[in-house]
C-alpha positions as CSV (number, residue, x, y, z in Angstrom):
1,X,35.7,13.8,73.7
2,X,36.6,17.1,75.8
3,X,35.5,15.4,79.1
4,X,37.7,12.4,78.8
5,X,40.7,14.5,77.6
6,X,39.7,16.3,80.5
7,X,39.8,13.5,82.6
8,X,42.9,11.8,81.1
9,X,44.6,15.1,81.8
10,X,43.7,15.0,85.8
11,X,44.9,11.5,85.9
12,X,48.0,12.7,84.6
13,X,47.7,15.9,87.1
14,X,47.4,13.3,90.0
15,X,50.6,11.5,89.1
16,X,52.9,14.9,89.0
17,X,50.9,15.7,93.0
18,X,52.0,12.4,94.2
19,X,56.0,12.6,92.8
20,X,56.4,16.4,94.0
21,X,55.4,14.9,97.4
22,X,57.1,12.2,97.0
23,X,60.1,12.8,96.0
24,X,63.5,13.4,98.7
25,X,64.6,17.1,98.6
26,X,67.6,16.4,96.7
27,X,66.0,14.0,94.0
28,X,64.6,15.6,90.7
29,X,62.4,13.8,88.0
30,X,60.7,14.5,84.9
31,X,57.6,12.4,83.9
32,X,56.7,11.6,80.0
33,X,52.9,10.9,78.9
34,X,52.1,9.1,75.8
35,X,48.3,8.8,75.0
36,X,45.9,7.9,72.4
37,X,42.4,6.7,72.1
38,X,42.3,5.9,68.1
39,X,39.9,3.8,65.7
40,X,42.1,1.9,63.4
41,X,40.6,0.4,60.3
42,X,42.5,-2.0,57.7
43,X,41.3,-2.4,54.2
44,X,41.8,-4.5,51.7
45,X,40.6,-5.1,48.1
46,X,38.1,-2.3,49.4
47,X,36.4,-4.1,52.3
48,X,37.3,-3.7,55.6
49,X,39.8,-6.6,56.9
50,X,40.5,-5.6,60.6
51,X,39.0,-2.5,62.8
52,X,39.1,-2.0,66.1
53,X,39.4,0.8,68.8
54,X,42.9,1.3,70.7
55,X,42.8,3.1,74.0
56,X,46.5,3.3,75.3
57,X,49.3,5.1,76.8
58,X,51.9,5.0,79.2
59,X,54.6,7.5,81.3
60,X,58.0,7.6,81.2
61,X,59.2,8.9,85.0
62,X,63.0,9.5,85.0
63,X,64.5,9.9,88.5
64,X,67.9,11.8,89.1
65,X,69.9,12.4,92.6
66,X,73.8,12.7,92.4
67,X,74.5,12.8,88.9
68,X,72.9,9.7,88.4
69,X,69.5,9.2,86.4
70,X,67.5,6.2,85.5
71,X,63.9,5.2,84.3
72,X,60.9,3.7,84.5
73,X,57.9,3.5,81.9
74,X,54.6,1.9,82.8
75,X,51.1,1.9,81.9
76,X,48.7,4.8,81.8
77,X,45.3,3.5,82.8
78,X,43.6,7.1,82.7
79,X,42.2,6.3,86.2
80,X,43.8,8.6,88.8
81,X,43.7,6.2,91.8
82,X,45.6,3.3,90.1
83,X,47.7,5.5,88.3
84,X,49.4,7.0,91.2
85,X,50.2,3.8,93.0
86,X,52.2,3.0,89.8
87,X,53.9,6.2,90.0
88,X,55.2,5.3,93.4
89,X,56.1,2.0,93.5
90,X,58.2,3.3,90.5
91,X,59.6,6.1,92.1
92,X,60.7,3.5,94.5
93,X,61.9,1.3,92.8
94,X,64.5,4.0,91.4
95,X,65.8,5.3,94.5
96,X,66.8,1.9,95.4
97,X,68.5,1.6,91.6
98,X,70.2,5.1,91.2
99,X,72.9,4.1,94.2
100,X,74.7,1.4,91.9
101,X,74.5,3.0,88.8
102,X,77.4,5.3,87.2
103,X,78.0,9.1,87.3
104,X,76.6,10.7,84.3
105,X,78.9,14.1,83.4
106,X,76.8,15.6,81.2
107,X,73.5,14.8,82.6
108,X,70.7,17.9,82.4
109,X,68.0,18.7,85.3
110,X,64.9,19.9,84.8
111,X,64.7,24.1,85.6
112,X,62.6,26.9,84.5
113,X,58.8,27.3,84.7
114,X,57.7,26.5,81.2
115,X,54.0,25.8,80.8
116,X,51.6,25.5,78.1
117,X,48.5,23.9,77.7
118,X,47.3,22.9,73.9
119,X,43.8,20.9,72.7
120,X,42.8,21.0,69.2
121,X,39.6,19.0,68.8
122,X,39.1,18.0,65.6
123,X,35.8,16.8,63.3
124,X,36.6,13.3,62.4
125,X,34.5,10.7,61.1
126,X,32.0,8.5,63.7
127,X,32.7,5.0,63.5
128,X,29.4,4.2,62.5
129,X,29.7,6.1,59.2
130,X,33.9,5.9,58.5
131,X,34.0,3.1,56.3
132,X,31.2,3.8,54.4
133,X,32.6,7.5,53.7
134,X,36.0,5.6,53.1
135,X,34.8,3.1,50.4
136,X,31.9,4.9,48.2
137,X,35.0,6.6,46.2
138,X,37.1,3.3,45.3
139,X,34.6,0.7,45.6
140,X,34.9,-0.6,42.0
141,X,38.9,-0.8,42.6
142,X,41.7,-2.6,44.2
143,X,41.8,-0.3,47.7
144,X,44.1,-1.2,50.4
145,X,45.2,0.9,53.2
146,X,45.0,1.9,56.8
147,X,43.1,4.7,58.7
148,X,43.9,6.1,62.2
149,X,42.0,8.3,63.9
150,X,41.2,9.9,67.6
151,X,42.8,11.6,69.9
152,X,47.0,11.8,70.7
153,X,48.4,13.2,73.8
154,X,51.5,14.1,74.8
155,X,52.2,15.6,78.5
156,X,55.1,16.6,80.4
157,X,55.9,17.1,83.9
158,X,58.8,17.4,86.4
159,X,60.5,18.3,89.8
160,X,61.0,22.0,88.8
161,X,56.7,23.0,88.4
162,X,57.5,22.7,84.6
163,X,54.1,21.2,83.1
164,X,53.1,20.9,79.2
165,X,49.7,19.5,77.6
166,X,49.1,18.8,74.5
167,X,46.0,16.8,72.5
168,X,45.4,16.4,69.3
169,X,42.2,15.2,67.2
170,X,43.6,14.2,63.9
171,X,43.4,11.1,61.1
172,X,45.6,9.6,58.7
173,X,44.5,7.4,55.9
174,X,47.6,5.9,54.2
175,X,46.3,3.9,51.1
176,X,47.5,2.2,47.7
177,X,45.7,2.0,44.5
178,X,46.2,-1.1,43.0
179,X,46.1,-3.3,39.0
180,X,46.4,-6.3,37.8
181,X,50.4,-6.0,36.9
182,X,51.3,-5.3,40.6
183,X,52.4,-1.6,39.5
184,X,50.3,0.7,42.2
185,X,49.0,4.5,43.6
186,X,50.3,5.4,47.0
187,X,48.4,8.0,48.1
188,X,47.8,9.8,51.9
189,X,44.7,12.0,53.2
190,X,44.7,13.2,56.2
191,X,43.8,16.4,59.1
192,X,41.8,17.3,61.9
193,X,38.8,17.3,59.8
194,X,37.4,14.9,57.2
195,X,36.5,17.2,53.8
196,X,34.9,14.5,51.3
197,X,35.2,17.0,48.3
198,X,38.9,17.1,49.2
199,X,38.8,13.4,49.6
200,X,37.0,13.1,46.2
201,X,39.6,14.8,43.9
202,X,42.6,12.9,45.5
203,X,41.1,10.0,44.5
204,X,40.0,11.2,41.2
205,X,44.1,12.2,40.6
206,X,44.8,8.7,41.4
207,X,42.4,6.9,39.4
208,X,44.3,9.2,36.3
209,X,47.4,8.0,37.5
210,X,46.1,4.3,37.6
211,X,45.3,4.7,33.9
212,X,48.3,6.1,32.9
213,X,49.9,2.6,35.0
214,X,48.4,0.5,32.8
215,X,50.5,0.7,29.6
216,X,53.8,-1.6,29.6
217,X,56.4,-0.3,32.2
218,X,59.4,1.1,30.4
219,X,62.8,-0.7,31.3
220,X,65.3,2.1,31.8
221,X,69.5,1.8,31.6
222,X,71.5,2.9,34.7
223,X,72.7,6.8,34.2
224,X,72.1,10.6,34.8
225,X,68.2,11.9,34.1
226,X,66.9,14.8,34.6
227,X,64.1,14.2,37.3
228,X,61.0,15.7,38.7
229,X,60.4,14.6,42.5
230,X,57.0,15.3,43.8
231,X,56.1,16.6,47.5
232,X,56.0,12.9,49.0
233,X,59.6,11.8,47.4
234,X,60.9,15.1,48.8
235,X,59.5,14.2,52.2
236,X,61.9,11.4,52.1
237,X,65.0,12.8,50.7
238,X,64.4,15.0,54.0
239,X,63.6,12.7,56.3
240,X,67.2,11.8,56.1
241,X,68.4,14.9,57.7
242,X,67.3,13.5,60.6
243,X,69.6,10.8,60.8
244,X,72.8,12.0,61.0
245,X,72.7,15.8,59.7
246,X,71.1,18.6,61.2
247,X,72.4,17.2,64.7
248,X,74.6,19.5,66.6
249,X,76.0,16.2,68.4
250,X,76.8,14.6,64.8
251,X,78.3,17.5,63.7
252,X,80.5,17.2,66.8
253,X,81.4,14.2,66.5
254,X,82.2,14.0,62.6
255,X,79.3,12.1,61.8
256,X,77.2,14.5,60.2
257,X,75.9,14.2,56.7
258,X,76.4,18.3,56.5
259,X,79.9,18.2,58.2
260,X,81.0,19.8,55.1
261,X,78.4,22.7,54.6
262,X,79.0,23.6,58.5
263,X,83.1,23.8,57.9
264,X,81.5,25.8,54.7
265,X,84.0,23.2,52.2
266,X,80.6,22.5,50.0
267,X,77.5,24.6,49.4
268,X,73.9,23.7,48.4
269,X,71.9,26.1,46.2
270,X,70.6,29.3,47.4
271,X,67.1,28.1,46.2
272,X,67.1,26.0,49.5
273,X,65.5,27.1,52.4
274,X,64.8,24.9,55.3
275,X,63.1,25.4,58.7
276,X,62.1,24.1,61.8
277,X,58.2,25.4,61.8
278,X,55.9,24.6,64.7
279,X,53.3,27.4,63.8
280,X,50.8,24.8,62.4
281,X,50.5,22.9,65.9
282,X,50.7,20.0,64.9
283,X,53.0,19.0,67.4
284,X,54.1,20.0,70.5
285,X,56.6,22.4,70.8
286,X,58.2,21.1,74.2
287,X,61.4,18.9,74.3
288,X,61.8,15.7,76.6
289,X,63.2,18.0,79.6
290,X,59.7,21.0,79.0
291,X,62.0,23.3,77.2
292,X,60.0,25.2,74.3
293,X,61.5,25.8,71.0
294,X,60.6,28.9,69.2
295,X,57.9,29.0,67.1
296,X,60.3,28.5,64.1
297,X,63.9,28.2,63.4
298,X,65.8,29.0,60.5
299,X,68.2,25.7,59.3
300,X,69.6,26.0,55.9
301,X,68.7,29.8,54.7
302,X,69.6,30.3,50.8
303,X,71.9,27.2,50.8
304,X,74.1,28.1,53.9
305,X,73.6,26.2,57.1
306,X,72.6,28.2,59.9
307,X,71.8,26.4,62.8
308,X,72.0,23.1,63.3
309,X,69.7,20.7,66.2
310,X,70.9,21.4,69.9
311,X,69.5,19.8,73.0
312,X,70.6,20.9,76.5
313,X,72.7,17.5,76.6
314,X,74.3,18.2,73.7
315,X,75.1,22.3,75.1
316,X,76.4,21.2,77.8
317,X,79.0,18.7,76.4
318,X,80.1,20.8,73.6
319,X,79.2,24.7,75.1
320,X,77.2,25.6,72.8
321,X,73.1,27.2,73.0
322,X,70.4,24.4,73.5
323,X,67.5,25.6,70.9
324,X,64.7,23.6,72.2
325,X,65.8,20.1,70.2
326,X,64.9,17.0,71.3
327,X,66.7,14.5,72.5
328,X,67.8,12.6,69.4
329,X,68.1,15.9,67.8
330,X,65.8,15.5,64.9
331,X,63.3,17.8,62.9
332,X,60.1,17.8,64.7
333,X,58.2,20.7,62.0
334,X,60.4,20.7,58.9
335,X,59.7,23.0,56.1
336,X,61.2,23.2,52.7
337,X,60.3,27.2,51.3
338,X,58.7,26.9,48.0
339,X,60.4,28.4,44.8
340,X,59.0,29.7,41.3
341,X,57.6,26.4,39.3
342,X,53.9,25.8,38.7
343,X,51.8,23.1,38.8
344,X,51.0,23.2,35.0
345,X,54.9,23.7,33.7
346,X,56.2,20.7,35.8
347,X,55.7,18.3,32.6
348,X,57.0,20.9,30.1
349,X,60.0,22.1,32.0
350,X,60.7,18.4,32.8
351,X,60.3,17.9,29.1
352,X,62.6,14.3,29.1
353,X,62.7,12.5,32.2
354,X,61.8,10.7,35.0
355,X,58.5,11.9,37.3
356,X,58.9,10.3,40.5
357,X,55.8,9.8,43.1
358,X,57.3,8.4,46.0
359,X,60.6,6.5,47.6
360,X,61.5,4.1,49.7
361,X,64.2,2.0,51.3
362,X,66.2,4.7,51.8
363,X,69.8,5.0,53.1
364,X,73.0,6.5,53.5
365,X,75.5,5.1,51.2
366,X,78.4,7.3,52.2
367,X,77.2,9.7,55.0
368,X,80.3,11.9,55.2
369,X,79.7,13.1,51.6
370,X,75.7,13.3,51.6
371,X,75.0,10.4,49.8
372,X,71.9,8.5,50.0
373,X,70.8,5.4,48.2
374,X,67.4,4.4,47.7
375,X,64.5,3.3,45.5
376,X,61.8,4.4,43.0
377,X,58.0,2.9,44.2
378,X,54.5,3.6,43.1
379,X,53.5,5.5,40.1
380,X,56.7,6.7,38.7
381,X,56.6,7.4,35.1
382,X,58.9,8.2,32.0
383,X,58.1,11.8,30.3
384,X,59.0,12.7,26.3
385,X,58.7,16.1,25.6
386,X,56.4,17.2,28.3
387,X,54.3,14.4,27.7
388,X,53.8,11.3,30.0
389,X,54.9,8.0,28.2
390,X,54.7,4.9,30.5
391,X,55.7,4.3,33.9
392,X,59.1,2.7,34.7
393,X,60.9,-0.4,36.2
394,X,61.6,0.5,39.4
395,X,65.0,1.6,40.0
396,X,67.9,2.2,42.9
397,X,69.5,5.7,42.8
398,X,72.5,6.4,45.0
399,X,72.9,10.5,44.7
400,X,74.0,13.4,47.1
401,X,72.4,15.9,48.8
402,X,75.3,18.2,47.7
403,X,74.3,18.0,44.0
404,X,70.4,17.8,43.8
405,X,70.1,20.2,46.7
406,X,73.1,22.3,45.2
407,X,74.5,22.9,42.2
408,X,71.8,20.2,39.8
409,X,68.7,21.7,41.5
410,X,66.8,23.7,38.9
411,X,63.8,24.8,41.1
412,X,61.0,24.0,43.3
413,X,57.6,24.2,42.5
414,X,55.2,27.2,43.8
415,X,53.1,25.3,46.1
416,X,54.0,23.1,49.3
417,X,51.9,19.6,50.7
418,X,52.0,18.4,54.1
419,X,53.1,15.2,53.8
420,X,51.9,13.7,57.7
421,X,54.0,11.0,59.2
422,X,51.8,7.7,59.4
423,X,53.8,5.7,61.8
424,X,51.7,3.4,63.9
425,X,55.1,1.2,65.5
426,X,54.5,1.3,69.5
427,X,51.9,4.6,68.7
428,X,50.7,7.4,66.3
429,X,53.2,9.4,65.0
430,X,52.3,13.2,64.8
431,X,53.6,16.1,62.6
432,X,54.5,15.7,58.6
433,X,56.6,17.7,56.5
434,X,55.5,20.4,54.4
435,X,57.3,20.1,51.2
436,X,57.6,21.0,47.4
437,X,58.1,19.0,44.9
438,X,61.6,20.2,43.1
439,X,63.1,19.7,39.6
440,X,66.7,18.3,39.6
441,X,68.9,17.8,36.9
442,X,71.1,14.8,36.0
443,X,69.9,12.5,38.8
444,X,71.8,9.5,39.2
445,X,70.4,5.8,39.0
446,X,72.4,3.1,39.7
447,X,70.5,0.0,38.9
C-alpha cells in the first residue's frame, strides 16, 4: 500500500515538474488531485449483491494570466509518463481559451509557500476475509448496506512552489437493519481500523432496537413534543449550516441562515459551542488555492457567533480575513462541544416524548429565519415516563435553529460520536462530524 501511494504521489510530482516548466512567466495555475483505490461491497438480505475494486482519480489544473482563469479536469492514470502529456495538452488548450474569456475582479492567485505532507495508513480488512467478517454478526437478519474501503488522496499543487499531500486509509460501512413491516435500523461503522468487538456491540444495540420495532407503530398528531435527538439526527440538523449559514459570502449577501445571530437581533443558547476541528486528521486541512487553516476555529462559542467561513475570494470582495475556508465555504471538521447529560438519564429526563435516531430529507423552509423542514426515519420511537413504548409513524417537522439551538434546548448529552460522511457520488467523501445527541423541548412536527 505505501509503495503505490508512493508511486501515485510521484506521478502527481511529475505533473507539477512539467507545468512549472511549462508554464509562460506571467501565467499562474493551481492543480487539484482526487484519488482513491477502494473495495466497494453491496449487500443485501445479508449476501453480497455487487463488489468490486475502484481505482480512480483525476486533476483539476486551473490556468490564470490577466485576470482571467479557466479549467481543465482529466484523468489521473497514476502512470507518470501518460499523465504529463495530459497535463500539457491541457495547459494548452487553456492558453488558447483564457484570451476570449471575461475579466474576473475578484479572482485570487496562488502565493505563499505552504507545504505539508500527510499519510495515515490504516488496518483494514483484506478482501479475502471482508465479507465474511461483515456477515457472521447479522447473518440470521435482513442486512443491507454498503462498505467502502482503501485508500483516498487528496493533493495540491501550483505556480507559487505551494504543494500539499494527503492519504488516507479508512472504511465506511453504512448499513440498515431491517423487518417484516418495512420499519428499519440505520446504523454506520467506520475508521482506519476494523475493531470486531466494537463492531459486535453496534450490532447488538441494533438488534435491541429491532425488537423494540416490532410492536405496532404509534400514529402521532401534528404539535410541540419534547424530543431527544441522537448524535446522527444532530449530524443533520448541522449539516445545514453548510448551506447557507456559516458562509461569510451568505452573510454578505443576506442569504445566511445566521444573518440574524451575526447582526446579534437573535441568540442561541450558551450551551452551544461549535467549531471547525481538523485535529483528528481526517481531512486535509488545505483549501482549493494550498492555504492551511488552523488547527481549529472557534464558530459559535456559548451561543454567540464568532467567526463565520472566509475564503480568499470571499476577503477580497468584501475586505475582510480569509481563515483557510474553502471554496464554497462549508464546515470541513465540525464539532458540536458536549454538555452535562448521560447516557443512562436520556430516557428519564426525556420522560414523555419522541427519541429520534436519524433524519432525512432535509431542507430550508424559510432560510432567513433558520428554519428547516425535514423528516423522521429509522428507529424513532415514542417514550412514557422514561420508558420506551413503540416507535412512531414517521413524521415532517419544520422547526428553527433559533429555538432548539436557543432558547428550547435543555442540554446535550456528555459524550460525542463521529458521525463519518458516506458519500460515494463521483468519489469517497472524507471527514464526519463529531456530535452529541441534545435534548430539546417543544419540537415542532407538522405532519
Amino acid at each position: 500500500m505505501k509503495q503505490e501511494i508512493s508511486n501515485l504521489e510521484a506521478s502527481f510530482n511529475q505533473i507539477l515538474e512539467t507545468l512549472l516548466a511549462k508554464k509562460a512567466e506571467n501565467e499562474e495555475f493551481t492543480i487539484k488531485l482526487n484519488c482513491e483505490r477502494s473495495q466497494f461491497t453491496r449487500l443485501n438480505h445479508a449476501k453480497v449483491r455487487q463488489t468490486g475494486y475502484v481505482a480512480d482519480g483525476w486533476v483539476e489544473l486551473t490556468l490564470m494570466t490577466n485576470k482571467r482563469s479557466s479549467f481543465r479536469q482529466f484523468p489521473f492514470t497514476g502512470n507518470g509518463e501518460i499523465d504529463w502529456q495530459v497535463a500539457y495538452h491541457a495547459l494548452l488548450e487553456l492558453r488558447d481559451e483564457l484570451p476570449v474569456l471575461p475579466v474576473d475582479p475578484y479572482l485570487v492567485l496562488p502565493s505563499g509557500n505552504n507545504a505539508s505532507h500527510e499519510v495515515n495508513i490504516g488496518n483494514l480488512l483484506s478482501e479475502d476475509i471482508l465479507v465474511a467478517n461483515i456477515l457472521e454478526e447479522v447473518k440470521e437478519l435482513d442486512f443491507t448496506g454498503i462498505y467502502a474501503g482503501g485508500i483516498v488522496i487528496r493533493a495540491y499543487g501550483d505556480s507559487s512552489g505551494q504543494k500539499h499531500w494527503f492519504a488516507t486509509d479508512s472504511f465506511t460501512l453504512d448499513y440498515s437493519l431491517f423487518i417484516e413491516s418495512g420499519q428499519a435500523v440505520k446504523g454506520i461503522f467506520a475508521g482506519s481500523n476494523w475493531d470486531a468487538t466494537a463492531y459486535a456491540a453496534k450490532i447488538s444495540e441494533g438488534k435491541k432496537q429491532l425488537k423494540l420495532l416490532s410492536s405496532t407503530p404509534k400514529e402521532l398528531p401534528r404539535g410541540q413534543y419534547k424530543t431527544y435527538f441522537a448524535p446522527a439526527a444532530v449530524a443533520d440538523l448541522l449539516s445545514m449550516l453548510s448551506w447557507g449559514a456559516v458562509s461569510e459570502a451568505d452573510i454578505q449577501q443576506g442569504n445566511s441562515a445566521l444573518a440574524g445571530l451575526s447582526r446579534q437581533e437573535k441568540e442561541l443558547s450558551p450551551l452551544f459551542n461549535l467549531k471547525e476541528n481538523f485535529q483528528r486528521g481526517l481531512v486535509p486541512r488545505f483549501n482549493e488555492l494550498g492555504e492551511i487553516a488552523n488547527l481549529e476555529l472557534p464558530i459559535i462559542a456559548n451561543g454567540i457567533l464568532i467567526n463565520t467561513l472566509i475564503n480568499s475570494r470571499t476577503a477580497k470582495e468584501y475586505e475582510k480575513i480569509a481563515n483557510g475556508a474553502n471554496s464554497s465555504e462549508t464546515l470541513r471538521a465540525p464539532e458540536i462541544s458536549p454538555g452535562n447529560l448521560e447516557y443512562d438519564q436520556i430516557l428519564p429526563s426525556l420522560d414523555t416524548g419522541l427519541y429520534v435516531s436519524n433524519l432525512h430529507y432535509l431542507n430550508w423552509s424559510d432560510r432567513p429565519t433558520g428554519r428547516i423542514t425535514g423528516m423522521t426515519r429509522y428507529a424513532c420511537f415514542w417514550v412514557e415516563n422514561g420508558e420506551i413504548v413503540a416507535p412512531i409513524e414517521n413524521l415532517r417537522f419544520d422547526e428553527s435553529l433559533y429555538r432548539f439551538w436557543g432558547e428550547n434546548l435543555i442540554d446535550f448529552t456528555n459524550f460525542q460520536e463521529l458521525i463519518p460522511e458516506v458519500g460515494t457520488y463521483e468519489s469517497r467523501q472524507l471527514g464526519g462530524s463529531l456530535v452529541p445527541g441534545m435534548l430539546v423541548n417543544d419540537f415542532t412536527y407538522t405532519l
